[in-house]
N, C-alpha and C positions, 0 to 999 in steps of 0.2 A: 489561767483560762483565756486569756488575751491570746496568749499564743496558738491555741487551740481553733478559736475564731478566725485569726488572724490568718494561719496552715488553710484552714477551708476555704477563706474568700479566695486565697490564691489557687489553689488547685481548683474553684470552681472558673477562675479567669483563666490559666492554661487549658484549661475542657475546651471553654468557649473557642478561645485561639483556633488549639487545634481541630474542632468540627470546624470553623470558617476556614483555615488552611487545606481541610479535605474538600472541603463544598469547592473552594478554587483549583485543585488540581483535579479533580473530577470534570468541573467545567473548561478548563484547558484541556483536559484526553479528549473528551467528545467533539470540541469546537476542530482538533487536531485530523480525527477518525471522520468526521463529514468532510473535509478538504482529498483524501485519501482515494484512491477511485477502486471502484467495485473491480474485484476480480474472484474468477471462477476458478477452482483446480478439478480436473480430472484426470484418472486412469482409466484408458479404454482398453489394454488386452496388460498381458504381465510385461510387456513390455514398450509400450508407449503414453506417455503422459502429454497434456496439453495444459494451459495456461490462457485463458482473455482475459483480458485488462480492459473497461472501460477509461476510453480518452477521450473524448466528446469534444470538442473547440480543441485539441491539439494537430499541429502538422508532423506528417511523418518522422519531416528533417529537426524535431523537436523532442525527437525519442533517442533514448540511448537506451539499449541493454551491452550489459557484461556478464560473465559470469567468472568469480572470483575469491577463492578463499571457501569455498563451499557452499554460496549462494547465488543465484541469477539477480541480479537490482535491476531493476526498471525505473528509465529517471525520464524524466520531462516536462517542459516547460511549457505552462498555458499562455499565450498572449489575446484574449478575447479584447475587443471592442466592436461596440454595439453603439455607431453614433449619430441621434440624429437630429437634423438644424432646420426648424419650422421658422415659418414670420413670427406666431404666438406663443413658441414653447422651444427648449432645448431639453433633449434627453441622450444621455450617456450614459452605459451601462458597460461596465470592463468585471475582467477578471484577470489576471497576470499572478504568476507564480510556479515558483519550481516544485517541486514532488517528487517521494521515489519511493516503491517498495521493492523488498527483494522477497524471496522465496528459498529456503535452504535446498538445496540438490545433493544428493546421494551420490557417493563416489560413484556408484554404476552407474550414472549418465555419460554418452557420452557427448561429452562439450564439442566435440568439431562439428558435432553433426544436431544443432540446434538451430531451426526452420524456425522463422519470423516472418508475418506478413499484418499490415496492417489497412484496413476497408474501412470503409463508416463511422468510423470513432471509435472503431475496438481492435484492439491488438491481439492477433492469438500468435500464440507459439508451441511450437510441437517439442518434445524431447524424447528423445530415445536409449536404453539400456544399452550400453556399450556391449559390441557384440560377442565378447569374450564374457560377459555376466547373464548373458541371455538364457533363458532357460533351454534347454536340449534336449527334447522327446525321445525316447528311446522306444524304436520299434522294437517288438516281441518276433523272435523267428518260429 
């Protein structure tokens, strides 16, 4: 019977474990997903797609895209500081750090011809159907 008791306490301490172990990689994903910056995907006709990216405190020359291995990656670096020096108070406010999402792309893209511009804190990008996958309307005689 000892052993019996004995089997439960421990499988009731590995339970515990592993719910704290999930509680912690649950709150690592989230804290990871808030750092991550918004972006929108659309398709506006069957053959053009567009991409924003919010980058809000990033500069232009801090953005990289590539597209490579069947994915476009968007990478960039934040350098914010916010800093300021009173007689009565100091306050400093930074943010710094790299980031990067990518987006799988469909061999029908075609990669030479991917338009980037970025305005205001948002990155948009165009992509287009290579024009050999384009679709081809056949008129009726």
């Amino acid at each position: 019977m000892d052993i019996v008791k004995s089997s439960k306490k421990l499988m009731n301490k590995v339970e515990e474990k592993v719910e704290k172990g999930m509680d912690v990689v649950k709150d690592t994903f989230d804290n990871v997903a808030r750092h991550l910056p918004f972006a929108n995907l659309a398709k506006h006709s069957d053959d053009t797609f567009s991409i924003e990216v919010d980058l809000p405190g990033v500069k232009k020359e801090d953005i990289d895209i590539k597209v490579e291995d069947g994915y476009l990656t968007i990478s960039a670096q934040r350098k914010y500081k916010n800093e300021v020096k009173e007689d009565d108070y100091y306050l400093c406010e930074s943010s710094f750090g790299m980031f990067s999402r990518s987006f799988a792309v469909s061999e029908n893209i075609n990669k030479d011809n991917i338009d980037a511009k970025y305005e205001n804190g948002r990155l948009y990008i165009t992509l287009e159907k290579a024009e050999s996958k384009k679709a081809k309307k056949i008129d009726i005689k």
